[in-house]
C-alpha atoms as an extended CHARMM CRD file, in Angstrom:
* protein
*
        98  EXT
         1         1  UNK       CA            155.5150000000      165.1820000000      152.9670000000  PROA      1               0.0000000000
         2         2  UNK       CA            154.4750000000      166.2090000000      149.5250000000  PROA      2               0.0000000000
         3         3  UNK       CA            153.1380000000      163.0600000000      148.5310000000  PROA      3               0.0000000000
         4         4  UNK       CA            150.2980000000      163.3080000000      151.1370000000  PROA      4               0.0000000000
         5         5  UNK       CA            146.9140000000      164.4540000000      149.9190000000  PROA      5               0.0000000000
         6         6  UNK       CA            143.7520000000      164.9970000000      151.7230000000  PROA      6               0.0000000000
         7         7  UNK       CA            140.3630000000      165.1730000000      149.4620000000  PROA      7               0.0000000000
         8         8  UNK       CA            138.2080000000      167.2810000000      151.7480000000  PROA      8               0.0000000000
         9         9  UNK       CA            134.6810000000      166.1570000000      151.0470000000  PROA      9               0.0000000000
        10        10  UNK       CA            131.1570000000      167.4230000000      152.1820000000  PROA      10              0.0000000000
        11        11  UNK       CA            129.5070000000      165.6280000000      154.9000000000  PROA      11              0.0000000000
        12        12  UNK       CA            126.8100000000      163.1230000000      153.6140000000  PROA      12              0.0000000000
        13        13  UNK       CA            123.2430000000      164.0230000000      154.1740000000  PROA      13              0.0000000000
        14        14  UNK       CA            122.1190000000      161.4730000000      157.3480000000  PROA      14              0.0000000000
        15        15  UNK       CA            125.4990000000      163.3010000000      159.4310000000  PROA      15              0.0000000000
        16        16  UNK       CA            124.7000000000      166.7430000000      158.6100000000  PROA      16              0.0000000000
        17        17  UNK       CA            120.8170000000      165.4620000000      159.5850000000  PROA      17              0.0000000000
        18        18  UNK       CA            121.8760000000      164.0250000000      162.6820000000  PROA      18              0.0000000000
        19        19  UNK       CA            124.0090000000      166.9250000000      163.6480000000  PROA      19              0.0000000000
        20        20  UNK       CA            121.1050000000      169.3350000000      163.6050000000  PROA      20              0.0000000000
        21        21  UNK       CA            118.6510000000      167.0530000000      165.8070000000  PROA      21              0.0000000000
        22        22  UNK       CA            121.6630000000      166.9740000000      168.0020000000  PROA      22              0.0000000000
        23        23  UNK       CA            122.3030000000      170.3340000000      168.3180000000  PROA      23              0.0000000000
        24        24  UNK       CA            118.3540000000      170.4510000000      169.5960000000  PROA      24              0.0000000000
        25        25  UNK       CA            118.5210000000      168.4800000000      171.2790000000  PROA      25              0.0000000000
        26        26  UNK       CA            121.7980000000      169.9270000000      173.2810000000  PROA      26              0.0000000000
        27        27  UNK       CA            120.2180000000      173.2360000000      173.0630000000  PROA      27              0.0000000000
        28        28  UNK       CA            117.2790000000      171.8320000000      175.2180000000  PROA      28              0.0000000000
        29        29  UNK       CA            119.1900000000      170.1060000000      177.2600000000  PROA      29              0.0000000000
        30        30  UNK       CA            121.9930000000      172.0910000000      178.3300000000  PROA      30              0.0000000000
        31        31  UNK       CA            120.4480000000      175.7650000000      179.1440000000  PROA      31              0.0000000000
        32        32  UNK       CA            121.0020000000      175.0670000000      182.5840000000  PROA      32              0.0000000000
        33        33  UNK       CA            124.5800000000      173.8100000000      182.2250000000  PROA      33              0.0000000000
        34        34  UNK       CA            126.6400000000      176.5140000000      183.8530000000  PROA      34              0.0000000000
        35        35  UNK       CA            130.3250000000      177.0490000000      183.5760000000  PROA      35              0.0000000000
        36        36  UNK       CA            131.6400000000      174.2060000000      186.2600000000  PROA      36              0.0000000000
        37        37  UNK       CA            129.3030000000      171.7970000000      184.4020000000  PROA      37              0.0000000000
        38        38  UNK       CA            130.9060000000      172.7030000000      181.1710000000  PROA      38              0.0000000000
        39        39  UNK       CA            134.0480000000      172.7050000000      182.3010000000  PROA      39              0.0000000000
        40        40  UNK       CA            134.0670000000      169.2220000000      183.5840000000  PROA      40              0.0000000000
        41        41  UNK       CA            132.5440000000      167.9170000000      180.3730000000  PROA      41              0.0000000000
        42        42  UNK       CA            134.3530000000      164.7310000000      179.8330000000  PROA      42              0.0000000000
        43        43  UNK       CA            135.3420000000      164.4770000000      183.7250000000  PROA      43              0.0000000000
        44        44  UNK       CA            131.0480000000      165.0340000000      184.3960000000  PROA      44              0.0000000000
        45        45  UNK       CA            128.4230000000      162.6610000000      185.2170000000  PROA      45              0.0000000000
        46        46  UNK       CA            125.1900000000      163.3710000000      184.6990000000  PROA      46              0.0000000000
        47        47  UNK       CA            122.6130000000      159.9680000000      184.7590000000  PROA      47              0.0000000000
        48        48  UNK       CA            119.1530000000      162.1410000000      183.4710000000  PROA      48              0.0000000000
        49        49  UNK       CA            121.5150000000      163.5530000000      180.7060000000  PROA      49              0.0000000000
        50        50  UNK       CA            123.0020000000      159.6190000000      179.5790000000  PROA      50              0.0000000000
        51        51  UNK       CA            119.6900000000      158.2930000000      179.2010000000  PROA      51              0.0000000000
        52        52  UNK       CA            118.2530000000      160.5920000000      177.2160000000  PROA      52              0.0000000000
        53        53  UNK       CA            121.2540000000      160.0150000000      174.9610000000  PROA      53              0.0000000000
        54        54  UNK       CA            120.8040000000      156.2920000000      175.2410000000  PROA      54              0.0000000000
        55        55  UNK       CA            116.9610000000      156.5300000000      174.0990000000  PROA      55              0.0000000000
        56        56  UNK       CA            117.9750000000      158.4730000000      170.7390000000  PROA      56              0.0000000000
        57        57  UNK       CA            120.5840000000      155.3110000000      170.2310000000  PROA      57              0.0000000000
        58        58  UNK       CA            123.6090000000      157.6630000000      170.5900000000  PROA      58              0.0000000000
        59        59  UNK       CA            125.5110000000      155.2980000000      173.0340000000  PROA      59              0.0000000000
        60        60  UNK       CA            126.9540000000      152.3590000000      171.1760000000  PROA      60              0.0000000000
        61        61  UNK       CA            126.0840000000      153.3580000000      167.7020000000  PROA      61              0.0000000000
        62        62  UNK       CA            128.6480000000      152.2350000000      166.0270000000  PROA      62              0.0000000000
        63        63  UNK       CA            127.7220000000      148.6250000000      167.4210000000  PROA      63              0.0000000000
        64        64  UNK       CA            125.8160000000      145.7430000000      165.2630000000  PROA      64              0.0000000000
        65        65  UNK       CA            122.4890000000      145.5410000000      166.2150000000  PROA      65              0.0000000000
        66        66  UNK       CA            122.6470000000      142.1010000000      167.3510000000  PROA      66              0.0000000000
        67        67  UNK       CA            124.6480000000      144.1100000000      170.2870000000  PROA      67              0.0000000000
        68        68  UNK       CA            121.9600000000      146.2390000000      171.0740000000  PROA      68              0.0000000000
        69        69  UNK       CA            123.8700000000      148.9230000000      168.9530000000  PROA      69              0.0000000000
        70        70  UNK       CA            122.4420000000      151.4910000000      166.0750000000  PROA      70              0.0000000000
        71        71  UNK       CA            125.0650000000      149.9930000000      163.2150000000  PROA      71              0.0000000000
        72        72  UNK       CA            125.3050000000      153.9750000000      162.7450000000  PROA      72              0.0000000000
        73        73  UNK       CA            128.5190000000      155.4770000000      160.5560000000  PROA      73              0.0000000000
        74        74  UNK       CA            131.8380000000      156.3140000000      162.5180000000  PROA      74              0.0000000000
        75        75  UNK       CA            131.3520000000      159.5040000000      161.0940000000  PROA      75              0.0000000000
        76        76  UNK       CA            127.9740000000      159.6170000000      162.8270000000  PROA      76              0.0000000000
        77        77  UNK       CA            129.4140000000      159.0080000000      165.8560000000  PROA      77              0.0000000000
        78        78  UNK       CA            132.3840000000      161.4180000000      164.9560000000  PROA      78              0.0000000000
        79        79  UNK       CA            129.4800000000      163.8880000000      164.5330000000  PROA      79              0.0000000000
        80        80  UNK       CA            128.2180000000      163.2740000000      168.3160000000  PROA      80              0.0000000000
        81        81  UNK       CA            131.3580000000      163.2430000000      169.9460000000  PROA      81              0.0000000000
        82        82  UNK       CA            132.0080000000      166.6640000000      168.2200000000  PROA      82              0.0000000000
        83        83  UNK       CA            128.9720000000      167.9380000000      169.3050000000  PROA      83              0.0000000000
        84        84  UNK       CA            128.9910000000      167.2030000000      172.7860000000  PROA      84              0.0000000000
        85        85  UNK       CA            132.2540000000      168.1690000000      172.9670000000  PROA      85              0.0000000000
        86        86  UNK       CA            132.0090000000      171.8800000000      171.6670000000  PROA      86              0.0000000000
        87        87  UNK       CA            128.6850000000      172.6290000000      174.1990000000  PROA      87              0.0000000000
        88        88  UNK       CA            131.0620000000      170.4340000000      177.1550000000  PROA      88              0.0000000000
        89        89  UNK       CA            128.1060000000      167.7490000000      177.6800000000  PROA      89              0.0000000000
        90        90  UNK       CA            129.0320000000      165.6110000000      180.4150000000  PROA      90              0.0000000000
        91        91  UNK       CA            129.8370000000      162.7120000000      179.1250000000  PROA      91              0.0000000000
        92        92  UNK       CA            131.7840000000      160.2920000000      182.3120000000  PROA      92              0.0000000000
        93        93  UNK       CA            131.2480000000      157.7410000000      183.7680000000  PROA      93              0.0000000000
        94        94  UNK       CA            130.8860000000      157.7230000000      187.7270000000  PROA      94              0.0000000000
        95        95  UNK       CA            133.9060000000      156.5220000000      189.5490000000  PROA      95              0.0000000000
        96        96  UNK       CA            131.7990000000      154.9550000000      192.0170000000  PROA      96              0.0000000000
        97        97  UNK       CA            129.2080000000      152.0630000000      190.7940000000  PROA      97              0.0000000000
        98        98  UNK       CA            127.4530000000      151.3280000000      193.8030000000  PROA      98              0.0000000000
């Protein structure tokens, strides 16, 4: 695989922006989180938690804004996934919809 090459390049300004305000707001929201929470992360519900992520415009951002979406970078969004994934945010869905 010598002809592969990867030019590692510095994050542009609005993702390293958004990663800060995100790791406020994660900070804030999360000092109560204890382990089990953490550990469930991805497996986790928590309804207060998704719609204070909704009303910063981190759920669909990728999405035009026709959509109700934020038309936000995939990197953005790589940004928030990586965020929430390193504090273990819950971020499921509830099995049950009723």
């Amino acid at each position: 695989m010598a002809g592969l090459r990867f030019d590692l390049r510095d994050t542009p300004p609005e993702a390293e922006a958004l990663r800060g305000e995100l790791r406020a707001f994660l900070a804030e929201q999360g000092r109560d989180w204890g382990p089990m929470v953490r550990g469930y992360s991805w497996m986790g519900f928590d309804r207060d938690f998704s719609r204070e992520v909704g009303k910063r415009g981190w759920i669909g951002m990728t999405w035009p804004k026709a959509y109700g979406g934020g038309e936000r970078t995939a990197l953005e969004r790589y940004v928030v996934l990586e965020e929430m994934l390193a504090v273990g945010a819950p971020g499921g869905c509830p099995l049950d919809r009723r």
